[in-house]
N, C-alpha and C positions, 0 to 999 in steps of 0.2 A: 504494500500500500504506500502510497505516494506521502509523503510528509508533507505538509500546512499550515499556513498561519490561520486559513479560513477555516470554516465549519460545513463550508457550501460551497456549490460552483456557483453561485448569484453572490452578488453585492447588493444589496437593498437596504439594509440598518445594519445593526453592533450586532444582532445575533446569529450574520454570515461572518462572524470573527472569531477564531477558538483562544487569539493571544492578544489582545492589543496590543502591547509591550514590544512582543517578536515583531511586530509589524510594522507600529513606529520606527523600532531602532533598525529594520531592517531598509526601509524608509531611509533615512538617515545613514543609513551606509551607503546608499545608492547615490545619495546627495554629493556625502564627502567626498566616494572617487567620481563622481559624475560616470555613473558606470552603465553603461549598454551590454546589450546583450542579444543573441541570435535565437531566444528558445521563443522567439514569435515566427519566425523564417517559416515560410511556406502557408502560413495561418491568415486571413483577415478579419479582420473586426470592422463591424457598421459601428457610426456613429448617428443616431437618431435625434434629432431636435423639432419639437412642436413648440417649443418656445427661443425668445431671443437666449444666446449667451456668449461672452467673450471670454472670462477665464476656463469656465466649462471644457468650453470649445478648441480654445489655443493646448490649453494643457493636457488634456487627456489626447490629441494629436501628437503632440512631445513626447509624449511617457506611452503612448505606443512606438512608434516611430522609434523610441530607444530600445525599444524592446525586439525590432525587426518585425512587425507587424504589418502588413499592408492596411491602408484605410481608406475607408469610403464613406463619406459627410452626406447624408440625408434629412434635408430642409423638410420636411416630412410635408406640412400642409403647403410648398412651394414649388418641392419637386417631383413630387408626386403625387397620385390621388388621393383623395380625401379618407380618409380611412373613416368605418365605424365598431365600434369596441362593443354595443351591449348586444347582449346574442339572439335576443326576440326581436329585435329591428326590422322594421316594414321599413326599407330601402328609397323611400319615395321622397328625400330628399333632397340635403348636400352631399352626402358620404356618399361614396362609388365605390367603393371597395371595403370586401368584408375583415378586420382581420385576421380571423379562421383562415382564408382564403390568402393573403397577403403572407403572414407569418411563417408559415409552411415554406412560403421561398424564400424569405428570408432567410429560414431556417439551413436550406441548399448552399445560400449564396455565401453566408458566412459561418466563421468559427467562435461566433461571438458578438455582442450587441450590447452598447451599450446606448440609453433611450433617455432622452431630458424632459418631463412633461409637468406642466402645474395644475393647481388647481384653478374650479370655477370659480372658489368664494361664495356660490352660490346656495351650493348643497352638501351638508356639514356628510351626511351618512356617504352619498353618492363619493365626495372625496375621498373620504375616509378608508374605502374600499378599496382604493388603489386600483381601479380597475384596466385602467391602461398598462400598467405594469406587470398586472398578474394577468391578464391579456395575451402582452408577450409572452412571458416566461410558458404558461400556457402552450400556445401554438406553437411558438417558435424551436422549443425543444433545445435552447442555445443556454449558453449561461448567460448569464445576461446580468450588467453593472449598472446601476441606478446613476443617473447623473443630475440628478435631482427629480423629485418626485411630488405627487401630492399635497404629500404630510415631511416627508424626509429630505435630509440632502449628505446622505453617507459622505462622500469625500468631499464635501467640504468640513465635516468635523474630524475626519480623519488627519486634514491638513491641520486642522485648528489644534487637535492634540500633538502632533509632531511640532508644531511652533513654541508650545507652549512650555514645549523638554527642552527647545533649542535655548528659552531663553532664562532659565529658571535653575540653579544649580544649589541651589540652598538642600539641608536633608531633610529639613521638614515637609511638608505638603505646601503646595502655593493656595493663597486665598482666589479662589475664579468668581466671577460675578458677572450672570448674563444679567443685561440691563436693556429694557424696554426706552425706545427711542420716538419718539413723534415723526410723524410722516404724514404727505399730502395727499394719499390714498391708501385702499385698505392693502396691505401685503398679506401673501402665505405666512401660516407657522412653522412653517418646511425648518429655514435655520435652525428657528429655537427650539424644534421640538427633536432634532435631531442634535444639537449641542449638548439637550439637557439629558438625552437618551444614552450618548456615549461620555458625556461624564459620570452620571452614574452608572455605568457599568464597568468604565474604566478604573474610578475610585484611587484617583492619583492625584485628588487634589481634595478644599475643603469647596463647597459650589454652594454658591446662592443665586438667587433668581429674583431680580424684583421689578416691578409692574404695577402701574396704577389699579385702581380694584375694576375690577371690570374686563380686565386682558388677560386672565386665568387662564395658562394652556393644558391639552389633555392630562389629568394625574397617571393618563399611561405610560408619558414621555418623564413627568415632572417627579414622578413617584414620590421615594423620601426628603428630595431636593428642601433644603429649606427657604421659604418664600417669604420677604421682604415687601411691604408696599410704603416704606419710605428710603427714596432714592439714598439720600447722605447718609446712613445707617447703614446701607446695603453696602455702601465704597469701603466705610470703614476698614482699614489696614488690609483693601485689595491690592494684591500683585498682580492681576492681571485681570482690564473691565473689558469685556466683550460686549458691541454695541450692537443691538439690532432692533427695526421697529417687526412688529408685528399685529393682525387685526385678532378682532374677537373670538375666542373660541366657542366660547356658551351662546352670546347672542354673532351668530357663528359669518365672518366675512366683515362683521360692522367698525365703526368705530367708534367707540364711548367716549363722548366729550370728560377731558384731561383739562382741573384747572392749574394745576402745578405745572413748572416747568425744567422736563425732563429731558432737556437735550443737554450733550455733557459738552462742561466748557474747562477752562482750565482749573477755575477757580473750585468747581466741584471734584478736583482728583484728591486720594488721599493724602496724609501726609507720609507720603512714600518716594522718594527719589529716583525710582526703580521702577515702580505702578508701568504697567504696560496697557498700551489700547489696543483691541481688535476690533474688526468689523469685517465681514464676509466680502461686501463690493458685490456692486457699486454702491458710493452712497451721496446722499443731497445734501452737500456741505449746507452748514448756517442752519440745517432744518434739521438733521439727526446727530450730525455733531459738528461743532465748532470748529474754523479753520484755524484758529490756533492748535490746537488740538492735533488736529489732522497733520502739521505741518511740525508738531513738535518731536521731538526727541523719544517719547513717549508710546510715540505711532508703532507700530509692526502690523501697518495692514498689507505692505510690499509683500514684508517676509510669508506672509500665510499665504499671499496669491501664488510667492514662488515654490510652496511647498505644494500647489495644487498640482504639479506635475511629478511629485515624489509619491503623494499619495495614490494616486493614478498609476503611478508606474508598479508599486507598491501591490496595489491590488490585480491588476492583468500577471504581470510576474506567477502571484501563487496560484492565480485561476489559470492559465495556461500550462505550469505545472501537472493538473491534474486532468487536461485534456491532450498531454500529447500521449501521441501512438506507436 
């Protein structure tokens, strides 16, 4: 039997991961020697997009491509037809192609897929389902890597833990703290709910989460996380703030008027010298955080974009592992 960092030939959340640790640092080796490798030679991976993405997109092309992978970029709703996902569908629309129908060549064409899809915002259960993802995985009979999803966004918390080892050497636990940020429309919980999912299962740090009362996400993701709804209590002696907006879960897509204000500036960081800021990207300076902020010393939102290509390489590496022949 083939040896793994994974638990699965899929990437979709923390519990396609048997080691997080082996992963990371395995990550992190790839980094330090900038290391490539041929155990992709002969193999192709799709890369699927229904939505926009630039780090997605650029880095998981890198961290194939280092790997000897051939690839092929599929604009889904742009370069081909319209696909439909739910399986009692009277066809009498937009969609022109079944996925049943679709997947199956997919399934021919490559040795691997990875698929970027969000949600409506509209429909908290229909989201929730994942159904374009388990769709693929379904039909397609491939493994298949989440590149961001519904509800999830696996590699980018994967990046965001390998950042957070690069920059943190104390032996204690680092204090982490996702932090709810204002925004000029509603977003996914995808980030946070996938940040809060592999922190607690990683358990390599102390994690708090805080949010004004009204932006409560799944307790499936949040579990024993401890939750803060006063922002400067929450910084308190943080080593590292993770910024991210996100809309309602309960009252599900909305956004509950916020009369406090929760965008971080300089003057709310703790009194840490060290205090690090992340943020996923992209993000609306002046509206989720301050371009001091942004622009300070403090920042390693660079470094996590440049870790999006270790992560990625990180997880094709072990999943092709277990499909060569």
């Amino acid at each position: 039997m083939v040896s793994t960092l994974l638990s699965s030939k899929n990437f979709t959340n923390v519990q396609d991961v048997k080691d997080i640790n082996g992963l990371v640092q395995l990550a992190l080796q790839m980094k330090a020697k900038k290391k490539k490798s041929k155990i992709g030679a002969d193999k192709r991976i799709g890369l699927i997009f229904l939505n926009p993405s630039m780090r997605t997109r650029i880095s998981s092309q890198i961290a194939a491509k280092n790997l000897g992978l051939d690839i092929i970029v599929l604009n889904l709703e742009k370069d081909s037809w319209l696909l439909e996902f739910n399986e009692t569908a009277i066809m009498n629309g937009s969609t022109v192609e079944h996925i049943k129908d679709a997947a199956p060549i997919l399934g021919e064409y490559f040795d691997l897929l990875g698929i970027r899809t969000f949600p409506t915002l509209k429909n908290k259960d229909e989201d929730y389902k994942e159904l374009v993802l388990q769709q693929l995985i379904k039909y397609s009979k491939l493994p298949i890597i989440s590149l961001e999803s519904a509800t999830l966004h696996p590699l980018q918390s994967l990046a965001d833990i390998i950042t957070i080892q690069e920059h943190f050497s104390l032996k204690r636990k680092p204090k982490v703290v996702l932090t709810w940020a204002p925004h000029i429309k509603p977003l996914p919980q995808c980030v946070a709910n996938s940040f809060a999912q592999w922190m607690n299962r990683w358990n390599g740090a102390d994690f708090v989460i805080t949010h004004p009362k009204g932006y409560e996400l799944s307790e499936v993701y949040t579990q024993n996380a401890q939750i803060v709804y006063d922002q400067k209590t929450a910084l308190d002696n943080a080593d590292f703030i993770y910024v991210k907006n996100w809309s309602s879960y309960n009252n599900y897509g909305q956004m509950p008027p916020v009369e406090a204000d929760w965008m971080l500036q300089l003057n709310k960081l703790p009194n840490n010298p060290k205090v690090k800021i992340m943020h996923c990207l992209p993000v609306r300076r002046n509206i989720e955080l301050s371009s001091e902020v942004l622009d300070s010393n403090h920042c390693i939102t660079t470094e996590q974009a440049k870790n999006r290509v270790w992560a990625a390489q990180s997880v094709m590496h072990e999943i092709l592992k277990q499909i060569q022949k």
